[in-house]
C-alpha positions in Angstrom: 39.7 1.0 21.8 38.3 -0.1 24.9 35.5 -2.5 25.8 33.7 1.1 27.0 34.7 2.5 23.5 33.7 -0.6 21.6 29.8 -1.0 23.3 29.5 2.8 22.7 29.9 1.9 19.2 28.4 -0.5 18.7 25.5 0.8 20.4 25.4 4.0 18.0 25.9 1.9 15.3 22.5 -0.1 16.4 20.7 3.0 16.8 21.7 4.4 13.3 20.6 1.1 11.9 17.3 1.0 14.0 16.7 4.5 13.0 17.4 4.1 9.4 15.2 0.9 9.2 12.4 3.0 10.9 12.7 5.8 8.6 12.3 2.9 5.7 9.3 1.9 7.2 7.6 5.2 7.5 8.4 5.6 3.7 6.7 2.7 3.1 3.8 3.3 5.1 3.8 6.8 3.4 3.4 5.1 0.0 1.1 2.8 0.8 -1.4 5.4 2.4 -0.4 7.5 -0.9 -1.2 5.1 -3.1 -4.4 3.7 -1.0 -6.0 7.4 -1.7 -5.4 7.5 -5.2 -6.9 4.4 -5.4 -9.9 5.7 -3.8 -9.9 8.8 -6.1 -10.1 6.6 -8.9 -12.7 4.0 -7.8 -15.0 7.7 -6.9 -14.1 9.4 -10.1 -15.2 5.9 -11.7 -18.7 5.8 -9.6 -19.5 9.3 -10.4 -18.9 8.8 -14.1 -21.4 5.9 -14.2 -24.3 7.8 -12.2 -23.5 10.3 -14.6 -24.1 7.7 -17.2 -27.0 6.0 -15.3 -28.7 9.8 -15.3 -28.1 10.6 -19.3 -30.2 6.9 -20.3 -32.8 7.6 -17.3 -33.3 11.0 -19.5 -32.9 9.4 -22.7 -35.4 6.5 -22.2 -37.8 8.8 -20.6 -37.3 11.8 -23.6 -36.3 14.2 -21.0 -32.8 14.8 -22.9 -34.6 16.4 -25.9 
């Protein structure tokens, strides 16, 4: 192999690795964004629950759940 042959590789070789490390990255990225939304969906299904709450012992204390 020449010195021609030998950058080429190694140049491909750099760009499989830079494009593998990218696609790790967007993966991860990915996840986080997936895991930030359920996070989201939790803290708003955890409000909602407590208005719900909040409404039921306004109505109880004011006998409008009878």
């Amino acid at each position: 192999m020449n010195n021609n042959q030998s950058a080429s590789y190694q140049a491909g070789q750099a760009k499989g690795q830079a494009e593998e490390k990218g696609s790790q990255l967007m993966d991860q990225a990915s996840n986080a964004a997936q895991s930030a939304k359920e996070s989201v969906q939790q803290a708003g299904e955890q409000v909602q629950l407590k208005a719900q709450d909040a409404v039921e012992a306004v109505k109880d204390a004011t006998g409008m759940n009878k």
